[in-house]
N, C-alpha and C positions, 0 to 999 in steps of 0.2 A: 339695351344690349342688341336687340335686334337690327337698330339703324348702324350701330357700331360693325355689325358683319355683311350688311349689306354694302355699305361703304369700304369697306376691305376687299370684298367681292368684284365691286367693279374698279377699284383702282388694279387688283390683280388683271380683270377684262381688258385692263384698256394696253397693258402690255404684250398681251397676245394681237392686237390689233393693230394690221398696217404695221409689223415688227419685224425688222431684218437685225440679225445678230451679224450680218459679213462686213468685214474690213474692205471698204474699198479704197482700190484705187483714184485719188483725188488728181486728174489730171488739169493743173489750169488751163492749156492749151484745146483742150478737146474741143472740136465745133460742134455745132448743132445744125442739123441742115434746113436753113431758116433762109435760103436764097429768096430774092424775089424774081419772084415769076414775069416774063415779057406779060400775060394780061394780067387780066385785073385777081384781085387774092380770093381765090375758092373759099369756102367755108371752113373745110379742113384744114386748110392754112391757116385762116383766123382763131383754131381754136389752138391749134400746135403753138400758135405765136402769143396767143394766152397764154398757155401752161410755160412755155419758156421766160415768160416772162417773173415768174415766180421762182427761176434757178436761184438757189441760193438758202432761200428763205427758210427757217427752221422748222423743224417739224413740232406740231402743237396737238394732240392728239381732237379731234371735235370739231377742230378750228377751219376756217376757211378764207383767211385773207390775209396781206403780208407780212404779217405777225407771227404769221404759224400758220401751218399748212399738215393733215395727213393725207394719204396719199389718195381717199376717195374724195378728200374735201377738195385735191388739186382736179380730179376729173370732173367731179359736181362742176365747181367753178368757173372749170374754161368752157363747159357744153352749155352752162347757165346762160353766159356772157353773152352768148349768139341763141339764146332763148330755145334751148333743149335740152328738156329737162331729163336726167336722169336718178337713176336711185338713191340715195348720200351713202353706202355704206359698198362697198367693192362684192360683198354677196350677193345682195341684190340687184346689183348692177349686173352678173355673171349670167343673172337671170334674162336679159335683154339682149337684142339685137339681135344677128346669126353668127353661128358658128363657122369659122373657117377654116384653111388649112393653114398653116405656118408662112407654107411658099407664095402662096396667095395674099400677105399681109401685107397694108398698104402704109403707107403715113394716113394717123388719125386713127386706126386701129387700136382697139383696146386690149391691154396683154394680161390675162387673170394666174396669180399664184397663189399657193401653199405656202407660207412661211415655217407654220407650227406644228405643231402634231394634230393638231385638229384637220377633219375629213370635210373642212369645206374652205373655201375660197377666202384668204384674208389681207389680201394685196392686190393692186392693181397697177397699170402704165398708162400709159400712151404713147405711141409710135410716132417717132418725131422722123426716122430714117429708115428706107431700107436700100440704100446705095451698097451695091455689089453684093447682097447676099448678106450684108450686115447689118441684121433688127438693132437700130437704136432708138433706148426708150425712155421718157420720162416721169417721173415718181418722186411719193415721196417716203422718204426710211426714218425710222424711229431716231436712227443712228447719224446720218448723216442732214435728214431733212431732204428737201428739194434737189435732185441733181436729176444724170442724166446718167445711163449704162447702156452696156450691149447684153442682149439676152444669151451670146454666145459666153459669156462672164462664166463658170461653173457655178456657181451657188444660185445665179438665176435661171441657167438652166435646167437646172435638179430641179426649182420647185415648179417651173412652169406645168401650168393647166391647159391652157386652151386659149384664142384668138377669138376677140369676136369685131362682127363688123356694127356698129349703130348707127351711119350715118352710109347711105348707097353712095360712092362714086362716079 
């Protein structure tokens, strides 16, 4: 009986986790600003062009490769890939790096949310844009999987937490 409610417990966990309830907007057209640079690709390029490379891909809750994707397994993976490791879980990730301001956010920036009613950090991005003033970021939702938004969206900007930076400039 007791494996029976432990198992109920975390299948209940894993839908508070990496969980967006919002209808987005599914634009085919939208870019991602994945220009190549006249020199050679920064790091933070490399890892943007990681995570971009997994648009599409569904969301798998745990999982971490093109099969399924949640949305710390997509930041795990691309910081992996260029051999930086960070936390696997978007909370513990929240715990790293420095804290910055909004205006100050770079591409490669990591963006922490609130999805749930819970009082800690259960979502995460990364900044693939910030041309004209416009955070765009990539993630991955329970709902839609792997894509790509703008934190100016209202439902991500309700839950938005805080910016931080993990990799110096």
């Amino acid at each position: 009986m007791l494996k029976k409610i432990l198992l109920f417990l975390l299948i209940i966990m894993s839908f508070y986790s990496c969980g967006s309830y919002q209808k987005i907007n599914e634009n085919k057209n939208e870019s991602i600003d994945s220009k190549i640079p006249n020199k050679a690709p920064s790091l933070v390029d490399k890892i943007v062009w990681t995570a971009v490379s997994f648009k599409g891909t569904p969301y798998k809750y745990g999982s971490t490769n093109n099969k399924g994707m949640d949305c710390s397994g997509l930041i795990f993976t691309s910081f992996k890939k260029r051999k930086i490791l960070l936390p696997r879980s978007s909370r513990l990730m929240y715990t790293k790096g420095i804290h910055i301001k909004l205006n100050e956010a770079k591409r490669g920036d990591l963006l922490f949310f609130k999805t749930s009613r819970k009082k800690t950090v259960n979502h995460v991005g990364l900044i693939t844009s910030t041309e004209k003033g416009k955070i765009q970021f990539i993630h991955a939702t329970s709902s839609k999987g792997v894509l790509v938004s703008y934190l100016s969206e209202k439902y991500w900007k309700r839950a938005f937490v805080g910016a931080k930076r993990v990799i110096h400039q």
